[in-house]
BATOR-673048 format. One record per residue (C-alpha): residue in three letters; x negated, y, z. Coordinates in steps of 0.02 Angstrom, whole numbers, plus 50000, padded with zeros to 5 digits. Layout:
(node ALA; (X; Y; Z));
...
! end
This chain:
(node UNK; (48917; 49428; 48853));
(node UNK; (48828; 49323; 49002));
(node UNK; (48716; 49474; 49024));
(node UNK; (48870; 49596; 49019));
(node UNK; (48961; 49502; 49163));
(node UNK; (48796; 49479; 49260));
(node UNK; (48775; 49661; 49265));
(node UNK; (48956; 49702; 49302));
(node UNK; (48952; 49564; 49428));
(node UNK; (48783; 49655; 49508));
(node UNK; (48875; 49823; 49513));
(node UNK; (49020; 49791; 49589));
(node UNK; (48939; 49704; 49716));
(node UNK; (48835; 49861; 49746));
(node UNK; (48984; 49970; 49751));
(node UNK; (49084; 49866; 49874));
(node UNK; (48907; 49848; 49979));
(node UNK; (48905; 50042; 49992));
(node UNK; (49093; 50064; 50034));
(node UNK; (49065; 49922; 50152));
(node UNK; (48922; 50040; 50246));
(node UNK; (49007; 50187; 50227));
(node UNK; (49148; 50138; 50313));
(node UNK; (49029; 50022; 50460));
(node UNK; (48944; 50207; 50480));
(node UNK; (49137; 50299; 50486));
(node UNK; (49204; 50195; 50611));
(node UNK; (49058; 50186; 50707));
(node UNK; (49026; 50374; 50733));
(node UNK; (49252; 50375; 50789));
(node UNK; (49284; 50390; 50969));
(node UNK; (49267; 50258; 51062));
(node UNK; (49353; 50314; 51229));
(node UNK; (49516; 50223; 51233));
(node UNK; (49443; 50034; 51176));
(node UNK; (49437; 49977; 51344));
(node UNK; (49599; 49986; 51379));
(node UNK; (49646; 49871; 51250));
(node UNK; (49711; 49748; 51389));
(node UNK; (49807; 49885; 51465));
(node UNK; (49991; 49852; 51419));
(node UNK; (50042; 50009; 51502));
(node UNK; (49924; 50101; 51410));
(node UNK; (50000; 50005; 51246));
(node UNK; (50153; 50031; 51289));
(node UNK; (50113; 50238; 51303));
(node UNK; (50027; 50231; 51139));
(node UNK; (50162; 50137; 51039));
(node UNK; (50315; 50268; 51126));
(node UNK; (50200; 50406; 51056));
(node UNK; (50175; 50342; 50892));
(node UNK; (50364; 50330; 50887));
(node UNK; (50409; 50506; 50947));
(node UNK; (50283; 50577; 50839));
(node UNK; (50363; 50522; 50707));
(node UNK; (50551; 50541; 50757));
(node UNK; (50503; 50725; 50776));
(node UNK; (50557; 50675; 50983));
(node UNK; (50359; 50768; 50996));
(node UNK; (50306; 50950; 50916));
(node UNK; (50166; 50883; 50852));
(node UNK; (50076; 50912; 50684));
(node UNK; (49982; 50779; 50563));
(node UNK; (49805; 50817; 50633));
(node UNK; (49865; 50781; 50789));
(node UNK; (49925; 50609; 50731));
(node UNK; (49764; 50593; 50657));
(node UNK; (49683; 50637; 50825));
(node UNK; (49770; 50504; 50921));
(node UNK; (49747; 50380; 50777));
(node UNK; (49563; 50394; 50758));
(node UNK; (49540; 50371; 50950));
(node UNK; (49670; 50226; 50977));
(node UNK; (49562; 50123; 50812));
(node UNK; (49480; 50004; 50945));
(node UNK; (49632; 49928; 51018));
(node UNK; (49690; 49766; 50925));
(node UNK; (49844; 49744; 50810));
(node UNK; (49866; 49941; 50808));
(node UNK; (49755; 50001; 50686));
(node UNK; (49845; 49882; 50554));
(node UNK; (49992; 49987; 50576));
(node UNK; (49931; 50150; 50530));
(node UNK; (49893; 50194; 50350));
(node UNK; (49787; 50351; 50349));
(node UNK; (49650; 50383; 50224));
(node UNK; (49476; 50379; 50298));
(node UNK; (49437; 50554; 50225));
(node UNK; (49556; 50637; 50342));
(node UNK; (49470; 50580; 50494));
(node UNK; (49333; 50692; 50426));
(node UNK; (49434; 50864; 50399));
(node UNK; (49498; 50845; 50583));
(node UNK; (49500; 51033; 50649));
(node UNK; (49370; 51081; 50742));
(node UNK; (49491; 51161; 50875));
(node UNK; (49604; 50995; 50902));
(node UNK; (49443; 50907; 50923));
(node UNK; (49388; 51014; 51058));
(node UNK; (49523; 51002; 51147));
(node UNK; (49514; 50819; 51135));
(node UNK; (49359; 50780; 51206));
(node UNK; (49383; 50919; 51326));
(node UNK; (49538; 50823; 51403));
(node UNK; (49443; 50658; 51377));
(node UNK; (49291; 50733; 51493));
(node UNK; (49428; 50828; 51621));
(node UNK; (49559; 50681; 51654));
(node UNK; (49391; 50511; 51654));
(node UNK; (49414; 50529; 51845));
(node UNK; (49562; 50492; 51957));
(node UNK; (49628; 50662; 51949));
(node UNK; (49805; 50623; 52040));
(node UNK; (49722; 50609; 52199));
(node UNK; (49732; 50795; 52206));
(node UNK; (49880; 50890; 52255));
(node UNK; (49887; 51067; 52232));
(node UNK; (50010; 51155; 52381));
(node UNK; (50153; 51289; 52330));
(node UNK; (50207; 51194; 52178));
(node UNK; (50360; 51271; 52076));
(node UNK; (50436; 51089; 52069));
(node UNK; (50432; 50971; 51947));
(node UNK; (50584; 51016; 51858));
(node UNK; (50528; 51203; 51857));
(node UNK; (50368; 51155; 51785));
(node UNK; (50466; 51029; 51646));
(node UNK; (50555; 51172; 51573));
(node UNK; (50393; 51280; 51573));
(node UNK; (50305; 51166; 51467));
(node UNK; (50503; 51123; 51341));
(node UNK; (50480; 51318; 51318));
(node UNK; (50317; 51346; 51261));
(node UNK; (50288; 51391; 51083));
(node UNK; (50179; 51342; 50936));
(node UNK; (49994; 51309; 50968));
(node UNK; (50016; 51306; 51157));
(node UNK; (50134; 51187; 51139));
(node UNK; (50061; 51066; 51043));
(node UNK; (49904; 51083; 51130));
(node UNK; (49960; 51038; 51308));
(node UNK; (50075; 50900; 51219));
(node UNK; (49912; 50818; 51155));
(node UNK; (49841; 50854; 51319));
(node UNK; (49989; 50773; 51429));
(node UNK; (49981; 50617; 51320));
(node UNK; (49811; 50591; 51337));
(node UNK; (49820; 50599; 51533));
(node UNK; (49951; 50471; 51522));
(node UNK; (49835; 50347; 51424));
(node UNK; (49695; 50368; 51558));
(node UNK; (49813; 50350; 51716));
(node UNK; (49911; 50226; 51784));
(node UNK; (50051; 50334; 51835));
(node UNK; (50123; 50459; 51679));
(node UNK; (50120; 50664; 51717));
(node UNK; (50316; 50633; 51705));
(node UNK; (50307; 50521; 51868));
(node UNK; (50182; 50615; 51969));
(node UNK; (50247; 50688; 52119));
(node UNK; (50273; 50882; 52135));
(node UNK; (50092; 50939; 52210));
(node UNK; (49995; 50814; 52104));
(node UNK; (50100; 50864; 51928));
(node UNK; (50051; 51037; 51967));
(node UNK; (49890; 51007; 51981));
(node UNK; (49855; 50924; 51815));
(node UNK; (49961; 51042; 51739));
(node UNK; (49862; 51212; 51802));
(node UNK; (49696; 51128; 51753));
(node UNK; (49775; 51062; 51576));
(node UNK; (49821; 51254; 51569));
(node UNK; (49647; 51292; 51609));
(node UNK; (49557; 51193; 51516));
(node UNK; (49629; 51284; 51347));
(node UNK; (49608; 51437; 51416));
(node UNK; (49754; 51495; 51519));
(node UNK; (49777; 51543; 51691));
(node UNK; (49883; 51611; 51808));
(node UNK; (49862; 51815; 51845));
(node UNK; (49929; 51945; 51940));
(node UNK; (50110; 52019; 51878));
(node UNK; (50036; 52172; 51741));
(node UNK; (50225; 52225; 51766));
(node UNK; (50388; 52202; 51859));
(node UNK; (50575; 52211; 51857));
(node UNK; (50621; 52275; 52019));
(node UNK; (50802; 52285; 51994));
(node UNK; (50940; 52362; 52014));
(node UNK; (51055; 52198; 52035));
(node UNK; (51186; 52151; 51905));
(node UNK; (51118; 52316; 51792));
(node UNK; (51044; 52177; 51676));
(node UNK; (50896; 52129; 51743));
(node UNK; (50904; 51948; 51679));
(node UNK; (50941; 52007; 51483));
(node UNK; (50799; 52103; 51489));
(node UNK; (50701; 51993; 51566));
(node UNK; (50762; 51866; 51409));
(node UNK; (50721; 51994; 51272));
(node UNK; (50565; 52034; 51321));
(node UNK; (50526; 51857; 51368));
(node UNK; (50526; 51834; 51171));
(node UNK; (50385; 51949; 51140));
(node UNK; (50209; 51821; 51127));
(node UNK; (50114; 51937; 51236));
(node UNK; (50233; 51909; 51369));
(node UNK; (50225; 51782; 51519));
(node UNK; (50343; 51749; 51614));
(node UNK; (50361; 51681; 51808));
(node UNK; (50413; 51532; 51854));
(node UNK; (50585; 51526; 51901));
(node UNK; (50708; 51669; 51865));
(node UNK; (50654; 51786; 52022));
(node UNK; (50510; 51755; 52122));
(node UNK; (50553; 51863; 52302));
(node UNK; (50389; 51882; 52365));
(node UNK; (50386; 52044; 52415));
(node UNK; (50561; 52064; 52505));
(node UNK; (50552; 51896; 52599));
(node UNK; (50448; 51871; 52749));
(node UNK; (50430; 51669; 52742));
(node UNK; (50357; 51688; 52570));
(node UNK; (50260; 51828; 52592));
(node UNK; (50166; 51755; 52747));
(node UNK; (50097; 51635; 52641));
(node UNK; (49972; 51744; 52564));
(node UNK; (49934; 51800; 52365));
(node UNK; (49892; 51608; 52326));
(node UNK; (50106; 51568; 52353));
(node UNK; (50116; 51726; 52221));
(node UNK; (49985; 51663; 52115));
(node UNK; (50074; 51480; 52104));
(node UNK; (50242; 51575; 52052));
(node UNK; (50162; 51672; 51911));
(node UNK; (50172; 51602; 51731));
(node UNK; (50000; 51568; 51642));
(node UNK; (49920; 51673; 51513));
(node UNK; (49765; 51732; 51420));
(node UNK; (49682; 51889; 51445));
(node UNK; (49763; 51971; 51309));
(node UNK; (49955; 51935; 51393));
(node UNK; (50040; 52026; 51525));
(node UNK; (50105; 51927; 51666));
(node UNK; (50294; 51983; 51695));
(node UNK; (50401; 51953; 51857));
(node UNK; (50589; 51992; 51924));
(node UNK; (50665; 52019; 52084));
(node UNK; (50787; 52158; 52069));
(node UNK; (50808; 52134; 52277));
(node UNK; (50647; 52218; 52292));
(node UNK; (50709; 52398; 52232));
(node UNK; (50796; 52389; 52382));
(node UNK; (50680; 52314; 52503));
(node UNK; (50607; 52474; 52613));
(node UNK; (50409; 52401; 52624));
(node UNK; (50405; 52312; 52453));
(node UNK; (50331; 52491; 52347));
(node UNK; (50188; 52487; 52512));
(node UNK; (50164; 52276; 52490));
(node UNK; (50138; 52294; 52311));
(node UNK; (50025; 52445; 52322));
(node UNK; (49920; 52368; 52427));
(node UNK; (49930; 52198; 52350));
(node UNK; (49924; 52209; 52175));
(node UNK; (49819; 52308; 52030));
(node UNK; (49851; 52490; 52038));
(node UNK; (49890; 52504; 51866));
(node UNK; (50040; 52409; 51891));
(node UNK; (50212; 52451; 51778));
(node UNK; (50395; 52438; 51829));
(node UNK; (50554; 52405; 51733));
(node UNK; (50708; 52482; 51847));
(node UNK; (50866; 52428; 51762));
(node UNK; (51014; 52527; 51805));
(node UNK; (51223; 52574; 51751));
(node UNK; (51360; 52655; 51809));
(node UNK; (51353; 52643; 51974));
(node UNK; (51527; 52604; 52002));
(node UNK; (51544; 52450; 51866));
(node UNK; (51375; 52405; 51950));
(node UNK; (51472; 52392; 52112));
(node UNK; (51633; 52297; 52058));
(node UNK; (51491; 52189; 51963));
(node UNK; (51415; 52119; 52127));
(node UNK; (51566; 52110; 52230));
(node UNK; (51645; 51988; 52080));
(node UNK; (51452; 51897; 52070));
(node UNK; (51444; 51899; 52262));
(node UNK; (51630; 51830; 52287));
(node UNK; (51612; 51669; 52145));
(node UNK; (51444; 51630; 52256));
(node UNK; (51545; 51601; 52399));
(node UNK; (51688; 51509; 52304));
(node UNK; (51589; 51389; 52238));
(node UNK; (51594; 51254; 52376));
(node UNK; (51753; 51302; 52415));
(node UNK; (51879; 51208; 52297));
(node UNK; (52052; 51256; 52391));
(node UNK; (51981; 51443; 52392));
(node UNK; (51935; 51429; 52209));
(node UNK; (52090; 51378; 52150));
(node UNK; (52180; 51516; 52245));
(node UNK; (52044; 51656; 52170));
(node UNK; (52073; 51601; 51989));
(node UNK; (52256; 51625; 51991));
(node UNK; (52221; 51824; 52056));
(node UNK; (52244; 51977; 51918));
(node UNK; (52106; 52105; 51892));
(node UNK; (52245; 52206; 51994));
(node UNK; (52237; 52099; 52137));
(node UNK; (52059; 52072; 52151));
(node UNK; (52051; 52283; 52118));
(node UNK; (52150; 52299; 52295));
(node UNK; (52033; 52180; 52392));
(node UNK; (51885; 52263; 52321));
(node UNK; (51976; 52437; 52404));
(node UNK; (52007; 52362; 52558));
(node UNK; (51828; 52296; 52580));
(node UNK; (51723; 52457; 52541));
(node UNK; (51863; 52596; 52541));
(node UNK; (51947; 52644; 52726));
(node UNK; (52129; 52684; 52714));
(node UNK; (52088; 52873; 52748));
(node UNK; (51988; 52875; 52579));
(node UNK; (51805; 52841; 52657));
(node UNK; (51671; 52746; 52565));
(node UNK; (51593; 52631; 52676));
(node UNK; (51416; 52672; 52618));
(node UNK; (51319; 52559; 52727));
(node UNK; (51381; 52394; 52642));
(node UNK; (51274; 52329; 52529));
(node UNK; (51384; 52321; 52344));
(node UNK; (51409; 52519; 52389));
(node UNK; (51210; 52544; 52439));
(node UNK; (51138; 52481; 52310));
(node UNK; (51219; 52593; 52179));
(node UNK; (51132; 52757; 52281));
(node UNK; (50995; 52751; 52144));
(node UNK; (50908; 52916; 52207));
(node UNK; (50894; 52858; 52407));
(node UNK; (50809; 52704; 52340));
(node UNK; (50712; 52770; 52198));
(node UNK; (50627; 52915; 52306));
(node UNK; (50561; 52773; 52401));
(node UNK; (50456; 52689; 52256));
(node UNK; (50388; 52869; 52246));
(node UNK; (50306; 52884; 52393));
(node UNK; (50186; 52744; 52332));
(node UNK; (50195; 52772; 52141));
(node UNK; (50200; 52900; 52020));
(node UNK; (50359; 52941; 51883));
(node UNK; (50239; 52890; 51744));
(node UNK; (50241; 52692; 51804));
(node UNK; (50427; 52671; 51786));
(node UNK; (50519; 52632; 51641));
(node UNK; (50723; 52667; 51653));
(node UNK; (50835; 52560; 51563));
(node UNK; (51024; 52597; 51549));
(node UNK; (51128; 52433; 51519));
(node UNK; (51220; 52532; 51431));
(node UNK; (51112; 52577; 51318));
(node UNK; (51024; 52416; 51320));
(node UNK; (51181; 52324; 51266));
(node UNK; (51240; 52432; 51120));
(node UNK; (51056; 52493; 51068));
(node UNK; (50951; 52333; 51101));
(node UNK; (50838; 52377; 50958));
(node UNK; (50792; 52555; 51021));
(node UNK; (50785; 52485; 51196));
(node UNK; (50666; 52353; 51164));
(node UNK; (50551; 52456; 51045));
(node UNK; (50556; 52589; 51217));
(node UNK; (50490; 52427; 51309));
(node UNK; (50363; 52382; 51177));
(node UNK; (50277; 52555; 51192));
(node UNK; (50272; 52587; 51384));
(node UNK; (50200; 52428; 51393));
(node UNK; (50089; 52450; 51264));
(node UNK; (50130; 52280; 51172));
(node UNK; (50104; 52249; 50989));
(node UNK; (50238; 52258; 50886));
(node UNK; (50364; 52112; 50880));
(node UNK; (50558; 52152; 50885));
(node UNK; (50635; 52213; 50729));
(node UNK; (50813; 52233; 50667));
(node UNK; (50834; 52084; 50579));
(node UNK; (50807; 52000; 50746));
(node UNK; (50972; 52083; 50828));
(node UNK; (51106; 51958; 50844));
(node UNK; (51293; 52018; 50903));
(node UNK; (51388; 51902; 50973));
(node UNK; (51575; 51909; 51001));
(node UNK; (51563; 51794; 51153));
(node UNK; (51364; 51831; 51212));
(node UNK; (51368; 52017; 51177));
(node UNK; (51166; 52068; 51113));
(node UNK; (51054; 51931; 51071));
(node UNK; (50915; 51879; 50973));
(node UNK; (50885; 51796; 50794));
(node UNK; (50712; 51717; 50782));
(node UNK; (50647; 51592; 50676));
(node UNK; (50834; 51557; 50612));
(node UNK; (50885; 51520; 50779));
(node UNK; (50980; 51617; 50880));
(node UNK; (50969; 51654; 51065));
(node UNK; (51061; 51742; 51191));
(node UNK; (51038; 51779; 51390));
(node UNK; (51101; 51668; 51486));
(node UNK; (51254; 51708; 51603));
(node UNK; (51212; 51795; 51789));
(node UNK; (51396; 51765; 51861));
(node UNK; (51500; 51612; 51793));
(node UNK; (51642; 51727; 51762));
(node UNK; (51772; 51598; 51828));
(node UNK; (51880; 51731; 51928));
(node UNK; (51955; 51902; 51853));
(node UNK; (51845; 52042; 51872));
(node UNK; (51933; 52177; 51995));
(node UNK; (52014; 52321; 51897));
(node UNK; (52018; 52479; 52016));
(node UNK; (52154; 52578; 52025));
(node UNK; (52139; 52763; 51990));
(node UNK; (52140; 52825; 52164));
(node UNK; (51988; 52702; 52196));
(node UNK; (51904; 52764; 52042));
(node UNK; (51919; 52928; 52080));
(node UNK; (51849; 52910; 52282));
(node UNK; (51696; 52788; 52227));
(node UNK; (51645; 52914; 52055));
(node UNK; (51655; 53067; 52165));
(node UNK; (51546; 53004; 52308));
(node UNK; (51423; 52933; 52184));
(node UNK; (51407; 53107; 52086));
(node UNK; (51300; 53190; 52196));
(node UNK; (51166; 53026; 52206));
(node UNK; (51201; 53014; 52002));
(node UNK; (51129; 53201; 52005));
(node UNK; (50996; 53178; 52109));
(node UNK; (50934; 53022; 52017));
(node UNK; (50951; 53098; 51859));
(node UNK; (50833; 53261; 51921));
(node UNK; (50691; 53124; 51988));
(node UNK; (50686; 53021; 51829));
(node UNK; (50699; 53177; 51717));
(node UNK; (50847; 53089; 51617));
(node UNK; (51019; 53098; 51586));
(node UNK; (51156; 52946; 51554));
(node UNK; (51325; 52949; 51508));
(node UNK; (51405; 52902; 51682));
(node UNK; (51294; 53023; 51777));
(node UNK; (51430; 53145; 51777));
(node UNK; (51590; 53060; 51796));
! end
């Protein structure tokens, strides 16, 4: 039995001699990066908050991206002790998280906040950018953000507005993404919903999206002077398989913007025109245009809530409708409803076969055929389907995805009545639109509902 123990003694000795190596040669081979900053109670302090939004679900990360952090952190004292990981999963880490590890490790050694990058969207722009971004990207630049924050003194969240965006568009970079020229974009018409569809097809993954709800580069001058690199900065980041996407529905109307973007952007460029009845579009931006102007106004405000439809109805008359029965066609809200005038402008520069025509009224009650129109003129793969289509008493179309359900947001706060036209004023504004309606509906080679009213 001495002999027995002796030998069992020998083995186990063995056995705990080779674990013993095994794990010397495990550990040694981890990174090493962040043990020097185990005196750095701001960097502690960084780690520990991560550890505990990672695991609050505060953090869209997933468990190899714990791992990730957890293997790297090993060499700072009294942290290791806390995690409980099994040593075997620091060897299935995926090849892809590692990359972009050590990539971020190699990008971010230097003082990178020196730099400040001009044109920057703001911070709060640039916040919401990053809260919307979806699956991989988003847990990607998430890993990427917190590892910044461990090599700098001063977090991404507290960098001022040039230096934020310049980590940010290399972070992008670095995994692949960058910002491109607009592929295709919604020139208009205003209040024809312009910012639904620019929701909707926001959705689809091959889509990227500006920064900022319109972008106005190529109907203002003091943007414009600054050159392609101000458009660049606006323009959301992608890979070469997305299409970047923009919106300014002020450009359908703007005389030089079909010449500026011509000369300016790719010539295969695509356009989404967004129109309606041109009369609803009207009383539309006169209600939009009005609750602008009320908003600072609190006496005025008051005194707009408590007018009917009727009421508002007669101001709108009095505003774009002489008493001898004249449309004042010059004013804007009645311009902009003269599809054809506008329209034959864009042709000059472009041909039919670049435009895509959208009804909102066809867009509202048909959002599935609508959206499936959008898919193949811009030559996306296939991503809407009918058990995405949401209708919502209060919201009108939206979308279901992923169980959740979203819906565009508001363009006018709706806090006033809407103006409800009499039928005399019907009547004058439908039958000096008809002609225009005809006209339109000849250049685009369709026909809508209100077209003949």
């Amino acid at each position: 039995m001495s002999f027995i123990s002796t030998l069992k003694a020998v083995i186990a000795f063995l056995v705990l001699t080779v674990l013993t190596f095994s794990a010397y040669v495990l550990l040694s081979s981890r990174p090493t990066h962040f043990s020097s900053m185990s005196s750095n109670s701001a960097a502690l302090t960084n780690i520990r908050r991560l550890h505990s939004n990672i695991h609050r679900g505060n953090v869209n990360l997933q468990e190899d991206d714990i791992v990730d952090f957890h293997s790297n952190l090993a060499g700072i004292p009294n942290y290791t002790s806390t995690v409980n990981i099994e040593t075997n999963k620091y060897v299935n880490l995926r090849k892809e998280e590692t990359k972009v590890v050590v990539n971020v490790q190699n990008l971010f050694l230097k003082n990178i906040t020196t730099k400040y990058r001009r044109f920057s969207p703001g911070k709060m722009r640039i916040s919401t950018y990053i809260k919307t971004m979806k699956g991989e990207l988003k847990r990607k630049v998430d890993i990427m953000i917190a590892n910044y924050d461990l090599y700098n003194d001063t977090p991404f969240s507290s960098l001022s507005s040039g230096e934020m965006w310049y980590v940010f568009t290399h972070i992008m970079k670095n995994i692949g993404y960058k910002q491109r020229l607009p592929k295709v974009i919604n020139i208009g018409v205003k209040k024809s919903g312009t910012t639904a569809l620019g929701f909707f097809i926001g959705q689809h993954p091959q889509i990227s999206h500006s920064f900022g709800n319109e972008v106005h580069f190529f109907d203002k001058p003091n943007k414009f002077k600054f050159g392609l690199s101000y458009y660049y900065a606006r323009m959301g980041f992608s890979t070469e398989y997305q299409i970047p996407f923009e919106k300014t529905p002020k450009y359908f109307l703007t005389k030089n913007a079909p010449k500026m973007i011509f000369d300016n952007l790719p010539k295969d460029i695509k356009f989404l025109l967004c129109v309606r009845d041109p009369v609803k579009r009207a009383v539309s931006e006169y209600h939009h245009d009005t609750e602008l102007m009320l908003r600072h106004k609190k006496q005025d405000l008051q005194e707009a809530k408590k007018r009917t439809p009727e009421e508002q109805g007669k101001r709108f008359k009095e505003n774009y409708i002489s008493p001898e029965g004249t449309v004042y066609k010059n004013k804007t809200v009645i311009s902009t409803s003269i599809y054809s005038v506008h329209f034959k402008n864009w042709l000059k520069k472009f041909p039919r076969d670049r435009f895509l025509i959208v009804d909102l009224g066809n867009l509202a009650v048909n959002t599935f055929t609508e959206l499936k129109r959008i898919e193949k003129f811009l030559e996306l793969e296939t991503f809407f389907t009918r058990s995405m289509m949401y209708k919502s008493r209060m919201r009108g179309s939206c979308l279901k995805i992923n169980g959740a359900i979203k819906c565009p947001a508001r363009s006018t706060p709706g806090f006033t009545n809407k103006a409800q036209l009499d039928s005399n004023a019907s009547k004058i504004l439908y039958d000096f639109y008809r002609p225009y309606n005809k006209e339109f509906s000849k250049l685009i080679d369709e026909q809508f509902d209100w077209m003949n009213l």
